[in-house]
N, C-alpha and C positions, 0 to 999 in steps of 0.2 A: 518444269520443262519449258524451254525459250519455244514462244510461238513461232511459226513462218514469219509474223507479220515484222515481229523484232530482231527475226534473224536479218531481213529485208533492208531493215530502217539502218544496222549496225553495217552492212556492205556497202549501201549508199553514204553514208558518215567518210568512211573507211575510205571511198572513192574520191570524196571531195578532197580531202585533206591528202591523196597522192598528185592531184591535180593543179594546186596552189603553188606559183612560183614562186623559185626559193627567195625572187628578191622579198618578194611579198612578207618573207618571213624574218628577212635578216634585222638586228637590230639595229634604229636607225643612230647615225651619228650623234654622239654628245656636241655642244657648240664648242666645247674644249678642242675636239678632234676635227673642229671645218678651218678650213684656211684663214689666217688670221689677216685684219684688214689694214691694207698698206698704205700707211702715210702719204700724203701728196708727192710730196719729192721722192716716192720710193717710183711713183708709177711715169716721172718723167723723163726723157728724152736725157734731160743735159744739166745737170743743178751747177755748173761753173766751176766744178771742182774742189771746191772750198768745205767747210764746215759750217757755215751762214746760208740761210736763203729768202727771201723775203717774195711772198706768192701774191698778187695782186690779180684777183679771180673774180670774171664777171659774166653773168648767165648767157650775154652773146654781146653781138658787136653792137647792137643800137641800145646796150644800157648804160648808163650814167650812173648805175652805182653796184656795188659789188663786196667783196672781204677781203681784206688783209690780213693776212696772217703771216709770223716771223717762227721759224723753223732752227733747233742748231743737232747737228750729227753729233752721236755719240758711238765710236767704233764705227760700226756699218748701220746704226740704225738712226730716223731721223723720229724727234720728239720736236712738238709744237710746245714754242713757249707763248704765244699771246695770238691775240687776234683781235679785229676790228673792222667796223664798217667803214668802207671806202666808199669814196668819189672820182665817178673819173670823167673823161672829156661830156664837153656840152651836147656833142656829135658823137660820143661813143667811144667806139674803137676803131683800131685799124690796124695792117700790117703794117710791122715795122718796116721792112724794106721795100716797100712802096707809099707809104706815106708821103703826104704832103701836106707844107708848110703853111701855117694859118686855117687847118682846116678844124680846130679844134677837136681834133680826135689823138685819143691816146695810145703811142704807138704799141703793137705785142712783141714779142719778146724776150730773151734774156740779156740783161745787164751788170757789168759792173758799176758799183756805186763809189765813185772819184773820191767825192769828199764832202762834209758836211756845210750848215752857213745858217748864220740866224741873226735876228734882232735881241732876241734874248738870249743870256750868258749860254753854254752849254752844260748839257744836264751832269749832276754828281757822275761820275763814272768812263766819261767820255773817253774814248783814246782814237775815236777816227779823228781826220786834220777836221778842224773847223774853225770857219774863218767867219768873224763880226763882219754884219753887214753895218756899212757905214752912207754919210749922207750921199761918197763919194762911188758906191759900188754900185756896179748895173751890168747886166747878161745881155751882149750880143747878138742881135736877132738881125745884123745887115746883110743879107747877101756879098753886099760888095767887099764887107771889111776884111781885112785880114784877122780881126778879131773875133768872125763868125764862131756862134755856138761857145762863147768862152765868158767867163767872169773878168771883169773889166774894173782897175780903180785906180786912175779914172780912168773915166769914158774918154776913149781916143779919138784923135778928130775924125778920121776914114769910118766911125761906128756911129750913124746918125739916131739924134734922140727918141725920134719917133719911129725908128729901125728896132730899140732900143728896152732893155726893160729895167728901171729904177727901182731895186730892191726896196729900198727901205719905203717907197712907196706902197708896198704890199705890209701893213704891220701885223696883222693878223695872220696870213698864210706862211709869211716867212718869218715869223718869229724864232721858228727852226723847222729846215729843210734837209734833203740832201740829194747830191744831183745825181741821177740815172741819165747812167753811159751811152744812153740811145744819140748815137749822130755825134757823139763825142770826140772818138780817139783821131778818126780822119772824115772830118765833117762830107757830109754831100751839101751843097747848095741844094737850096727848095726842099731838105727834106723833113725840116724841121728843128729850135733850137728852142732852151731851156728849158728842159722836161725835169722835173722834180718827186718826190717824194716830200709834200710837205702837210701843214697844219689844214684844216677844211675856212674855207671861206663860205661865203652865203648859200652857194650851190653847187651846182656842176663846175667843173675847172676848162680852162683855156689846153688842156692835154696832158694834165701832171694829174697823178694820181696824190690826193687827200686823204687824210685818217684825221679823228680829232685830236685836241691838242696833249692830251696825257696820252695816248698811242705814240703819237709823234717824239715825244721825250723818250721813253719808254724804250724805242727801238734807235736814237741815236745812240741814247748810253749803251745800247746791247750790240749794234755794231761794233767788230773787231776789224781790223785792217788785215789780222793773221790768219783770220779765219775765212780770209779772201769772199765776202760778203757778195753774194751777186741778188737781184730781183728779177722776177719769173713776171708778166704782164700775159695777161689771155682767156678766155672762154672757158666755158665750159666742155664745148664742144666743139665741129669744124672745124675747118684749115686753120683757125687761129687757137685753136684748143690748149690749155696752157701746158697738157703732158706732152706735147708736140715738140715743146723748144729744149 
């Protein structure tokens, strides 16, 4: 015969277990069944359109150094092919559309990337334009010239030398580069000129974002001109956040 005392203990049991919310009970999700985690370029603003993307991501605006990473779309989905530690301005960062010139910061935004340029041959594979830097070639940095923001060979007289920047002077950084469309298509005076993607020199850069020099090959030969190739510049976070652009 069941005592009172077990009858007692089996109603209290009995109560607990009508009391327990049902989330309490349900079973929790497999990580199969959680949202899957979306690529960089899935979570931005504007990738340029294209099937190329090249993300230069830095923890905020006073750092000097950050990752590279080069992206190509397949259908709708984006797969990372490589990545690398970056170097960017001496000064940081800064918005692109309010930057300015000589402050050696590197501006955020998105970019078309024109064209390639180097001291050394271009890498197996190549098909963006790329043009030898020669004793004769140098990037426009005069206000006054008509040749502002533009590759130069030769140096025109209205483009003064100390205006002026002499590639093949840089053997190291520009062994192979390639120029980001920042202040490009229709330059602003003062807002800044020769912004690059190129090889790392000793440290921080004068406002062109650096990768070492097997990254730098690496992603000339992987630029396509069809793939309409843009570069993403920006934060982690904040108004210069890189999903922003």
């Amino acid at each position: 015969m069941t005592s009172a005392r077990t009858l007692a203990s089996a109603v209290c049991a009995a109560a607990l277990v009508l009391t327990v919310p049902a989330s309490a009970l349900a079973v929790p999700r497999s990580p199969a069944s959680a949202p899957a985690w979306r690529p960089l370029p899935a979570r931005m603003a504007d990738t340029g359109g294209g099937s190329q993307l090249i993300t230069a991501r830095a923890p905020d605006l006073r750092s000097t150094t950050g990752t590279v990473s080069w992206w190509q779309r397949y259908g709708k989905r984006w797969h990372r092919v490589g990545t690398a530690p970056a170097r960017f301005g001496a000064n940081g960062l800064a918005e692109g559309r309010t930057r300015e010139q000589g402050t050696s910061t590197t501006p955020t935004g998105l970019y078309d990337l024109p064209f390639a340029f180097g001291l050394a041959k271009a890498p197996a594979g190549t098909t963006v334009p790329y043009r030898p830097v020669r004793a004769s070639s140098w990037w426009c940095q005069d206000n006054a010239s008509a040749s502002y923001n533009r590759w130069v060979d030769p140096r025109p007289s209205d483009c003064a030398a100390n205006e002026a920047e002499r590639l093949a002077g840089y053997p190291t950084q520009y062994s192979r580069a390639l120029v980001v469309g920042f202040n490009y298509h229709r330059p602003v005076r003062g807002r800044g000129a020769g912004i690059f993607l190129h090889v790392n020199g000793r440290g921080a850069t004068a406002g062109c974002v650096s990768v070492p020099a097997r990254a730098m090959a690496r992603i000339v030969s992987w630029v396509k001109p069809a793939a309409r190739p843009h570069i993403a510049i920006g934060t982690d976070s904040g108004p210069t956040a890189i999903t922003r652009y």
